[in-house]
N, C-alpha and C positions, 0 to 999 in steps of 0.2 A: 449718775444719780445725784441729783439736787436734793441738800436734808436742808428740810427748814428750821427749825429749832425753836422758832419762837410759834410755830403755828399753835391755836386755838381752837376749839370748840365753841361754839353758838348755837344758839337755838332760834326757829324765828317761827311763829304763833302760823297756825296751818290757815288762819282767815286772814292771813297777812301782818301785816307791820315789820315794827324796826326790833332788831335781829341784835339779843345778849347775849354777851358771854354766859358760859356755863361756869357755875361752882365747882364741877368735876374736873376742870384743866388744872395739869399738875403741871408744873415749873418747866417742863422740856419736852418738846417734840409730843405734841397729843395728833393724834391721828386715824389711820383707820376705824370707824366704828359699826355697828348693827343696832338695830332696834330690836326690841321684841317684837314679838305679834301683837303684843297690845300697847305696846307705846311706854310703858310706864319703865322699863328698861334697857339699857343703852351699856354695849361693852363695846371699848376701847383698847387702842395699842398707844404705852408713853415710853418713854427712854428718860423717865423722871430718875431711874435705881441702877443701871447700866447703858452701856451702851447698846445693847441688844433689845427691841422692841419687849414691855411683857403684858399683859390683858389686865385692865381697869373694868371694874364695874360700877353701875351708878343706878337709881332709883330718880325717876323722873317723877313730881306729883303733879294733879289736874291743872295744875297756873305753871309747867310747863318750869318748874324750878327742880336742878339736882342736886342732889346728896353731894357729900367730897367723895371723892374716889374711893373704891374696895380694890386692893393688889391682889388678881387671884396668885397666890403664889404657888398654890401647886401646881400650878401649870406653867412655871418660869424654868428658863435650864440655862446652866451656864455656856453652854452649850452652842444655843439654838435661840432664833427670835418667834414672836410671834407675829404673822400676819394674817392680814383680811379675818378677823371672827367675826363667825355668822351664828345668831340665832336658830335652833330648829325648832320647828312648829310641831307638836306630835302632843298625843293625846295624855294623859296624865294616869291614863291604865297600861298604854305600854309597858314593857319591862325595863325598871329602870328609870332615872330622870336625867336622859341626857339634856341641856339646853343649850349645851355651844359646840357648835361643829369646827373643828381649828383645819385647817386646809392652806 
């Protein structure tokens, strides 16, 4: 396994053009990500706080710019990394508001 350390997050305009960094890249190893179902947000895995992957969350607005990072930290273990978070799509009457499936 190759760690890149200095990898980035970008974003690049879905009509094309030239591809910016994002405001949500913390200092080390930004990677895995999801989108939501609607675009407007984006969770991440950094190695910004340990060495073990933890979930970043960001807020994307319509000109395609994010927020700085959110550390979900309930969801950090000293323990355990996380990988691949995925959005889940589900109705806002089910039970409950799940919105990240960790796997």
């Amino acid at each position: 396994l190759v760690e890149q350390p200095s990898s980035e997050l970008f974003i690049i305009p879905a009509q094309g053009g030239e591809a910016r960094k994002m405001a949500c890249n913390t200092d080390y190893m930004n990677s895995w990500h999801s989108f939501s179902p609607n675009s407007r947000w984006m969770v991440f895995v950094s190695k910004q706080n340990t060495s073990r992957t933890e979930l970043f969350l960001t807020h994307i607005d319509e000109n395609g710019r994010s927020t700085p990072p959110l550390l979900l930290h309930r969801l950090s273990s000293n323990s355990m990394s996380n990988l691949i978070p995925e959005f889940v799509n589900r109705d806002y009457e089910d039970e409950g508001e799940i919105i990240l499936s960790l796997e």
